[in-house]
C-alpha positions as CSV (number, residue, x, y, z in Angstrom):
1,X,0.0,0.0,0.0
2,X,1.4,3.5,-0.6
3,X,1.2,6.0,1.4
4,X,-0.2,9.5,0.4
5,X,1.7,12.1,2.1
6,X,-0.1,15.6,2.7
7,X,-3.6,15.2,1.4
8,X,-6.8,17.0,1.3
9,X,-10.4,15.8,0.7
10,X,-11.5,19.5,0.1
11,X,-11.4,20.1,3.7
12,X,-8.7,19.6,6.0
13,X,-5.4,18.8,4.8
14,X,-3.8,15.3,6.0
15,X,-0.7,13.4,6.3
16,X,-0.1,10.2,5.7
17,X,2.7,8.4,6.6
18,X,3.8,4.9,7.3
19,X,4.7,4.5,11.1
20,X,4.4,7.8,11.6
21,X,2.6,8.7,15.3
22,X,-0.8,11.1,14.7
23,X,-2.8,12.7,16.9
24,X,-6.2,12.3,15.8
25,X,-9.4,14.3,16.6
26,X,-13.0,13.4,15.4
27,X,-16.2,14.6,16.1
28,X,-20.0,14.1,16.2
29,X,-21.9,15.2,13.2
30,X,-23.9,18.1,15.4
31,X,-21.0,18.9,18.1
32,X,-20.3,22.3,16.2
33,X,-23.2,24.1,13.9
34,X,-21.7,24.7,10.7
35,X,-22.1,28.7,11.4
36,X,-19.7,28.1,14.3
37,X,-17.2,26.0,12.8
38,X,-17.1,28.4,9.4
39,X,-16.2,31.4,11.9
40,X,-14.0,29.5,14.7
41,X,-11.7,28.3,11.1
42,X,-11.1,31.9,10.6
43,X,-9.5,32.9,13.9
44,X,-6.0,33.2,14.3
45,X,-5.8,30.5,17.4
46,X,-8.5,28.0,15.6
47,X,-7.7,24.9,17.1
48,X,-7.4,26.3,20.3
49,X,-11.2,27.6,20.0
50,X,-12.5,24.4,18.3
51,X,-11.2,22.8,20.9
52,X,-12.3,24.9,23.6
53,X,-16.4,24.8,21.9
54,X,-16.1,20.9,21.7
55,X,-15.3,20.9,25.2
56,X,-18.2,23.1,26.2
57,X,-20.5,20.1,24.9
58,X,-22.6,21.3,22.3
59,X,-24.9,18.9,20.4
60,X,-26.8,15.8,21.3
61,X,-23.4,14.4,22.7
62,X,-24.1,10.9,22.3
63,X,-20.3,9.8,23.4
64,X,-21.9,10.4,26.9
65,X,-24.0,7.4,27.0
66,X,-22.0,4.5,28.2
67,X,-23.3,2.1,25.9
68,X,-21.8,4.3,22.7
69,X,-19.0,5.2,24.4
70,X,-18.0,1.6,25.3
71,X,-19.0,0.8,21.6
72,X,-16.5,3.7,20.6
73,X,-13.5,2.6,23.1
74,X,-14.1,-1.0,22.2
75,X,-13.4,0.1,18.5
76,X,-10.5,1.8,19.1
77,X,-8.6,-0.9,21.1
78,X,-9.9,-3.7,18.9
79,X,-6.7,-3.6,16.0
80,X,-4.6,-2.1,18.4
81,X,-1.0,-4.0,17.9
82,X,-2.4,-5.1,14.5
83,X,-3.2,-2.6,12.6
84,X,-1.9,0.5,14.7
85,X,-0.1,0.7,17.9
86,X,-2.6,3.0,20.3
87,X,-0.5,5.6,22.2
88,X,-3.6,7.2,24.3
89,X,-7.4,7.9,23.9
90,X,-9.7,9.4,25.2
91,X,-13.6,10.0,24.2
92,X,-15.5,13.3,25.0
93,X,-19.0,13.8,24.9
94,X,-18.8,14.7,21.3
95,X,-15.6,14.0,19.9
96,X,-13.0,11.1,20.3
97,X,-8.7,11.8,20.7
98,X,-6.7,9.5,19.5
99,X,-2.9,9.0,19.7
100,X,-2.1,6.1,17.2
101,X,0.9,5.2,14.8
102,X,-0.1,3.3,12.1
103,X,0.7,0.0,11.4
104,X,2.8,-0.7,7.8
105,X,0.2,-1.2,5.5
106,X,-2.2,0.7,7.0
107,X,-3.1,4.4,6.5
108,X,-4.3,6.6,9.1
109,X,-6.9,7.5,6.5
110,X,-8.4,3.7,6.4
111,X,-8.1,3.6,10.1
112,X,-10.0,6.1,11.0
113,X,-13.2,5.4,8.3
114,X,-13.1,2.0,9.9
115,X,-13.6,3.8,13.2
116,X,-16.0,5.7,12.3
117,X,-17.8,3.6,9.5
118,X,-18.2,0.6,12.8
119,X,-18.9,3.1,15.3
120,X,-21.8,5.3,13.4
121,X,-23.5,2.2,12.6
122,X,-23.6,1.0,16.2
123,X,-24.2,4.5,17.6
124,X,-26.9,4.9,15.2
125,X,-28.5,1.3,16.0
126,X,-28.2,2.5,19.8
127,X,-30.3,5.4,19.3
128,X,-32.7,3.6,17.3
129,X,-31.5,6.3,14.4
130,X,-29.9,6.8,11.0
131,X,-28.2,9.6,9.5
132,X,-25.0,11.4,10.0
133,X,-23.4,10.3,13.5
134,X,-19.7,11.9,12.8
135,X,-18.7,14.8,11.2
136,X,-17.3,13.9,7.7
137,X,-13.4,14.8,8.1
138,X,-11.2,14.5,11.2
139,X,-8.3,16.6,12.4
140,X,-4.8,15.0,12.6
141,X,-1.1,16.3,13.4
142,X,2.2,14.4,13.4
143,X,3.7,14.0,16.6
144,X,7.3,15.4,16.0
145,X,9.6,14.3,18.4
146,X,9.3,12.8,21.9
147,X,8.9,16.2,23.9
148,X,6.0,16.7,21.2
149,X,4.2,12.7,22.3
150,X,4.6,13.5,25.7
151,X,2.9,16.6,25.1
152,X,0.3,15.3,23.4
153,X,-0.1,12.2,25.5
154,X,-1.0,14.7,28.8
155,X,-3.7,16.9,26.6
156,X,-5.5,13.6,25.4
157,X,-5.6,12.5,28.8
158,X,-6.1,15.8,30.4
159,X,-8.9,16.3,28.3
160,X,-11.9,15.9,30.8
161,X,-10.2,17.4,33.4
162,X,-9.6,20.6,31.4
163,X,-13.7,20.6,30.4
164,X,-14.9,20.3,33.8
165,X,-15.8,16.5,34.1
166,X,-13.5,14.8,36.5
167,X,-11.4,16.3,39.1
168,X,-8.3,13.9,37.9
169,X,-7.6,12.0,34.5
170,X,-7.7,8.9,35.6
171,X,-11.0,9.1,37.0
172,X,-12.4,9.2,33.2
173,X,-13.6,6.1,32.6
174,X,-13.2,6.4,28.8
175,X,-9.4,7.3,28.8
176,X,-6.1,5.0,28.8
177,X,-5.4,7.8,31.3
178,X,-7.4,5.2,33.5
179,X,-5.1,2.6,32.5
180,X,-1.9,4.6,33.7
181,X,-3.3,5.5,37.0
């Protein structure tokens, strides 16, 4: 399989790389309206204020039922040290983190459509539902060097703490922080 480099789908651009760690971020189809995404894009600090919406839990924020989260989490972990080698995770209310470095022969691009291709359908069959359950594209970065993982690791982890939802990370219990503490 080759490997595609920087990509774009006509929204965000994407790289990928073999064995290259990514941070991944994907969301629920209704966690920002699209108003609100168009105008967070154009700020200087965009990720930072994406971010900082998603944490304030808009949308129907199915990822807080246990049932779709565990439905999520098992997803995740279920090709891990096939497929991908699964640095950290951590689902929100309405979006998932992901710390992954993908296995040779697998993109990041197929690995995360199989995510979310499984996890829609189960989600959606949970809620008695059909229609868009994730937003179409997902954010990724390249983790750079060790001080950059590390990094990363703590905000994936840190994530609920940050939004309000547990006084410490391992007391999420959809987290590998839990797993580390």
């Amino acid at each position: 399989m080759s490997h595609k480099g920087w990509h774009s789908r006509g929204y965000l651009p994407h790289f990928d790389s073999a064995e290259t760690t990514q941070f991944v971020t994907f969301r629920l189809a209704d966690s920002l309206p699209k108003a609100v995404a168009a105008a967070l894009a154009l700020l200087p600090d965009s990720l930072v204020e994406i971010d900082r919406a998603l944490d304030s839990g808009r949308g129907a924020c199915w990822l807080a039922q246990p049932a779709i989260a565990s439905t999520v989490e098992d997803a995740i972990l279920h090709f891990d040290g096939e497929r991908y080698r699964l640095l950290a995770w951590c689902i929100m209310p309405n979006h998932v983190h992901v710390v992954v470095e993908p296995a040779p022969g697998h993109s990041l691009g197929s690995i995360v459509r199989s995510w979310k291709s499984f996890t829609a359908n189960g989600g959606n069959r949970l809620l008695g539902r059909d229609g868009p359950f994730w937003h179409r594209d997902y954010f990724d970065r390249f983790i750079r060097d060790e001080g950059h993982l590390a990094r990363t690791i703590d905000y994936v982890e840190n994530n609920p703490v940050k939004a309000g939802l547990v006084p410490e990370p391992a007391g999420w219990r959809w987290s590998s922080a839990r797993l580390r503490g």
